[in-house]
N, C-alpha and C positions, 0 to 999 in steps of 0.2 A: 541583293540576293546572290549575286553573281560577281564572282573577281576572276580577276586575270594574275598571271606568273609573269614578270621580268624572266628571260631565260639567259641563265649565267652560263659563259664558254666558261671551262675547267681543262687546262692545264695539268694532266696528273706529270707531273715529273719525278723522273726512273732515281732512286738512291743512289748514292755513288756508290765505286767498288772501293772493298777493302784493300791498303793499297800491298803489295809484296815483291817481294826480292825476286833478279832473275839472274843467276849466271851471267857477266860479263863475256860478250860474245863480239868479236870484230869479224871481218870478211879474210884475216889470215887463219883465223881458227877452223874456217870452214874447207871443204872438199871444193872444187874447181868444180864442179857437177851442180854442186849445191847452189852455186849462186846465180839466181834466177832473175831474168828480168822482171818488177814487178806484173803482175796481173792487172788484165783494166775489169776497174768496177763491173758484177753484172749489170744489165739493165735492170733499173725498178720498172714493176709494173705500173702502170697507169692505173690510180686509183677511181672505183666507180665514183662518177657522176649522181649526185643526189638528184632525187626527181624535182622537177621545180613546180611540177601542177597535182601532183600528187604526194599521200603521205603511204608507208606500204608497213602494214602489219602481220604477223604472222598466224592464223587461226588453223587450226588442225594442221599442218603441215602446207598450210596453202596460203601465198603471200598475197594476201588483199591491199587493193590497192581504194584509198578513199579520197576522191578529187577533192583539192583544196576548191576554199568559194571560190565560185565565178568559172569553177574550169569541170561543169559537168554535175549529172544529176543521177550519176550510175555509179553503183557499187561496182568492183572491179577486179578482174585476177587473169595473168597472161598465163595459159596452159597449154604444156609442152603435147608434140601428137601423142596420139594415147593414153594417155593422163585426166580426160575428161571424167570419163564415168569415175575414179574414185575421189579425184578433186570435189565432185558434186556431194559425193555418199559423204564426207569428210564435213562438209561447209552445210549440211544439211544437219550431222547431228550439233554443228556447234552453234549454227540460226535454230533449233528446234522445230525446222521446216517441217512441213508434210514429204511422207515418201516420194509422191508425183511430182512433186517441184522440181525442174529443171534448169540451168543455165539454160540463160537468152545468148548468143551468138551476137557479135556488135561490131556492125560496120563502123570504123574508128571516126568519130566527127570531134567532139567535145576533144580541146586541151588534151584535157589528162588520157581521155582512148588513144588520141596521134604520140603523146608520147609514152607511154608504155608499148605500145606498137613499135615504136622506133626502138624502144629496148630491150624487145625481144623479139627479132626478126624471127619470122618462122612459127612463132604462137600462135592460139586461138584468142583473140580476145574477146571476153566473157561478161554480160551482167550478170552481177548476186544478185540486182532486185526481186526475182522472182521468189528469192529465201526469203525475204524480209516480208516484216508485215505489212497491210499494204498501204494504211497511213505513214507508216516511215516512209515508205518508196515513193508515196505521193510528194509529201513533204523535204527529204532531204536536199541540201545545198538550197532552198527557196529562204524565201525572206515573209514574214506575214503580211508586209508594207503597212502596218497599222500599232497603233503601242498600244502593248495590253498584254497580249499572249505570251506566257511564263514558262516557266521550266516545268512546272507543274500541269501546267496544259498538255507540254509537250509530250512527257510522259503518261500523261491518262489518254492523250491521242492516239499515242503510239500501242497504249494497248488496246483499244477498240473501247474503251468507255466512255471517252467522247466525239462526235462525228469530226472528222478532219475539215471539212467544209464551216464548221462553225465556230469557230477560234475564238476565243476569249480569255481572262485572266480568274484563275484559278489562287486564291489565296490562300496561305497557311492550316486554317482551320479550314477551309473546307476540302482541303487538299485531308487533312486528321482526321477529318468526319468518314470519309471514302475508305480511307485506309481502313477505321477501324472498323467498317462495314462489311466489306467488300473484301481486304486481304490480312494474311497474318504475316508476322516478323520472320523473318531467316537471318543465321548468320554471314557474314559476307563470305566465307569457305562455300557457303551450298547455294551462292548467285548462281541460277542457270535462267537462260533465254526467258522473257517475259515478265521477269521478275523487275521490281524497282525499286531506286537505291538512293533512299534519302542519304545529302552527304552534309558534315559537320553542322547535325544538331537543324535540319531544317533551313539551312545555308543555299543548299542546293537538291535537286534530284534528275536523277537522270533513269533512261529504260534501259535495260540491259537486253542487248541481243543476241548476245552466249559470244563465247572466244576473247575474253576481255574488252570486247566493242559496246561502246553504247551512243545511247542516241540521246539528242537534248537541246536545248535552246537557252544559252546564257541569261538572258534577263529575260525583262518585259517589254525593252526598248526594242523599237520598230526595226532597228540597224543591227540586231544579233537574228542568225538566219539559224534553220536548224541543220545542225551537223553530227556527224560519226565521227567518234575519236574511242580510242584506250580511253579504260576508266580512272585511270591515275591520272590521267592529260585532261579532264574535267575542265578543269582549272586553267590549262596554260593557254597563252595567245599564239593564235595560228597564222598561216600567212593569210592576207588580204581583208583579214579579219578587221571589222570597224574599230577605230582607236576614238576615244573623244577627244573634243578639244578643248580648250580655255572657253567656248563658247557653247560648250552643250550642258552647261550647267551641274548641279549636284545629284542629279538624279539616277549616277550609277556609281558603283565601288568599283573603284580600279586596281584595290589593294591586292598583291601578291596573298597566294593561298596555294594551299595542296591538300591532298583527300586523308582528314585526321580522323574524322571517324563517319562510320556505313552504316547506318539499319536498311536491312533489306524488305521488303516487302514481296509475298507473293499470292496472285489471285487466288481465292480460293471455290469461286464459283459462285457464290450466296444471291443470293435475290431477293426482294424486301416488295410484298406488298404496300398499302399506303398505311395502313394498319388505323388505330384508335383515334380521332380527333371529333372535336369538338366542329358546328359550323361555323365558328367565329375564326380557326384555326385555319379550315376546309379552304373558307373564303384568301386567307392570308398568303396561303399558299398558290392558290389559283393568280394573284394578284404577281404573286415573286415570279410565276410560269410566263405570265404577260410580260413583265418586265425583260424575262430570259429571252422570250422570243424576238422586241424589240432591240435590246443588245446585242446581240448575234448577229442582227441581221443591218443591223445600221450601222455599228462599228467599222467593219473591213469596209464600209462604203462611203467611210469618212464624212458619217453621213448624221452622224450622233448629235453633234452641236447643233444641226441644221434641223433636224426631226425633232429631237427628243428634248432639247435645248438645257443650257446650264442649271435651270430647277428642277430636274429629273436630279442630277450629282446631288445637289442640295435636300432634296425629298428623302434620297437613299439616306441618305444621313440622319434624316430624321426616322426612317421606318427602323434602320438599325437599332439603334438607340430605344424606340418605342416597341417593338417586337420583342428583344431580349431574352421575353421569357422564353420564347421558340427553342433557344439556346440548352435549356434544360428540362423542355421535354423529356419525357419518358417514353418518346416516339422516335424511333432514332430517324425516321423518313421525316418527320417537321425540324429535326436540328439541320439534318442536312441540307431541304430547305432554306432555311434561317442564313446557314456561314454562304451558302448559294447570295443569296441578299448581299451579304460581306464584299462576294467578290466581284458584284457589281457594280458596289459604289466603286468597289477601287477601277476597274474597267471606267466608268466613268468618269473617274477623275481622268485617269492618262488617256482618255478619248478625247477631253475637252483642251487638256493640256498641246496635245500633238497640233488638233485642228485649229486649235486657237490663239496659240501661245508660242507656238514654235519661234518667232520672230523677235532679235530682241525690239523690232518697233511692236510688235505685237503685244508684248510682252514693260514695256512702256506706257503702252496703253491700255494696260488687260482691265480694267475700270469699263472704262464704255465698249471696247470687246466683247467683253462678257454681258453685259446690260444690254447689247443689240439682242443677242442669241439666249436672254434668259429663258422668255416662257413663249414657241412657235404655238399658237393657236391653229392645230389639226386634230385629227381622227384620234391619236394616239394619245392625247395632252389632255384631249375630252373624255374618252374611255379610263384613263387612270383616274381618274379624279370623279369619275362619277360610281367605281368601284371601292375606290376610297371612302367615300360620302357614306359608301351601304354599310362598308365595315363601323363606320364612327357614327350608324345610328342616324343618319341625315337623308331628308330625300334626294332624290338623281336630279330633282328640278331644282336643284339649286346649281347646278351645274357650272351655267355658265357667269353666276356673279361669284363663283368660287373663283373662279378663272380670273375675274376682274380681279377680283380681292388678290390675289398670287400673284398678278402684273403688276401693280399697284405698289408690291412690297418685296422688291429688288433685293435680294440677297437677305429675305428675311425666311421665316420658317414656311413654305408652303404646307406643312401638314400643319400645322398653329390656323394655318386659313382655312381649313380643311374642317377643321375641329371645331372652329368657329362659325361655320355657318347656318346661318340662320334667316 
């Protein structure tokens, strides 16, 4: 979903001159007045020093300044005395703040505060956080410490339609489903604050927080954090930023990219009761809600292999596949539902991958790995399976020889065990 830029130095080198004639001139032809001791070179200036913890942008007239990872978790601008009050009014229409929003005042601690302080003696130094939304603010320069949470999270977080505390992986279709619910298209000319901006074809997306800045998290892997850059800088690699190695496997695109094409997307308010369904549907959907609630809450606590264990991944797979129709509904709340399903198998999969697999011994042995941690017999393991049982027409007292039967059958279909009993 996510690539990186190689960033090429360029050399522009100046044309030569055309070349032309000068009058033959020696030191006899000249006046005795004329002839001057050479001049010494002026001094060149000293050219400024780039910031090395910081990257600094221009937004309404006011140089933001945005801490590279590792050096700071505040938005940033050094303002001269007097300068405050309309640097604010300036950085508030380009964040689409509330009028009351203020710059916070920052005793310089983080990297990037000591040095833009050192390079601008005599400044206020200022957070924007208060401009920003307040999932951004929560979340910038942090890391999820869990793999799963996508670009597409990071962007529905960042507008408030997902809680920041509940991180997850957000996949394609149901990233489509929201959009076509919930927001309509702009062209990239009328991006302004709040809006979101699928880039090349569902590639990537990112949130747009007005002044050419936006907000985003490159992949799904655990080692991209989320960060402020230029919208055109989507793409390039930054400093400190995680590079892979020969040993992190196939599971990221490191291929060079730049922002070929934008659909914009922006809220439009809408709300959607549950609207028309069937109990069999009703039921389906209550089932995916458990599941949401589960995943949410086990994931970030590295806690999914241990709880919910490797037949949950395997189950998803099967409810995908057998739900489908959910898919074309004529209820647009049971689709959204349904691709909800979608993005949990895939959360699962990179939950089980991270916790389990990260090692190449682990990963050696991912066979009996995964066989320890197929199916943990708890609360969670019994309750899906005996809600499953209702949907496919079976009593709840079959409960727990369902259970035998699904341990029993190691990387087989749990919902086939499910359907089967009797």
């Amino acid at each position: 979903m996510t690539k990186k830029l190689l960033l090429l130095l360029c050399l522009a080198a100046q044309p030569p001159l055309h070349a032309f004639d000068l009058p033959s001139l020696t030191l006899d032809s000249l006046p005795p007045a004329a002839v001057q001791a050479p001049a010494s070179p002026p001094a060149r200036a000293a050219a400024p020093q780039a910031a090395a913890s910081f990257a600094a942008y221009p937004v309404n007239g006011v140089a933001v300044a945005v801490p590279n990872i590792g050096c700071g978790n505040r938005l940033l601008a050094a303002l001269k005395p007097g300068s405050e009050a309309s640097a604010a009014a300036a950085l508030r229409k380009a964040f689409g703040a509330a009028p009351s929003a203020g710059l916070e005042a920052v005793q310089p601690q983080s990297r990037a505060e000591l040095e833009l302080a050192a390079q601008n003696p005599g400044a206020a130094i200022v957070s924007l956080n208060p401009l920003l939304p307040p999932n951004v603010a929560a979340l910038f320069n942090r890391e999820p410490n869990f793999g799963g949470p996508n670009c597409f999270n990071a962007a529905f977080t960042a507008a408030g339609m997902m809680p920041a505390d509940r991180l997850r992986h957000v996949g394609n279709p149901e990233a489509d489903q929201m959009f076509a619910m919930y927001y309509k298209q702009v062209q990239r000319a009328e991006l302004k604050a709040g809006d979101i901006a699928v880039l090349n074809d569902g590639d990537h997306a990112v949130y747009y927080l007005g002044g050419g800045l936006v907000f985003h998290k490159k992949s799904y892997l655990k080692q991209h954090i989320y960060r402020i850059t230029r919208l055109e800088k989507a793409y390039e690699p930054e400093p400190y930023e995680w590079k892979p190695s020969p040993f992190d496997g196939g599971g990221y695109n490191d291929r060079p990219d730049t922002v070929r094409r934008l659909q914009g997307w922006r809220p439009t308010g809408a709300q959607y009761q549950f609207g028309p369904a069937g109990a069999d549907e009703i039921a389906k959907a209550q089932v995916i809600a458990f599941l949401q609630e589960n995943v949410e809450r086990q994931a970030p606590r590295w806690a999914f292999a241990k709880e919910m264990g490797y037949f949950t991944e395997r189950l998803l797979e099967n409810l995908v596949d057998d739900w489908s129709a959910m898919a074309r509904s004529p209820n647009p709340v049971l689709r959204a539902y349904y691709h909800r399903l979608e993005s949990f198998r895939d959360q699962a999969n990179q939950s089980i991958e991270t916790e389990l697999l990260s090692s190449p011994h682990a990963q050696a042995n991912a066979y009996e790995v995964l066989k320890r941690a197929w199916l943990p017999r708890n609360g969670y393991s019994r309750e899906l399976v005996e809600r499953l049982l209702e949907i496919y027409g079976k009593d709840r007292a079959l409960t727990d020889r369902t259970l035998d039967a699904i341990a029993a059958s190691y990387e087989g279909s749990p919902l086939e065990r499910i359907k089967a009993a009797n």
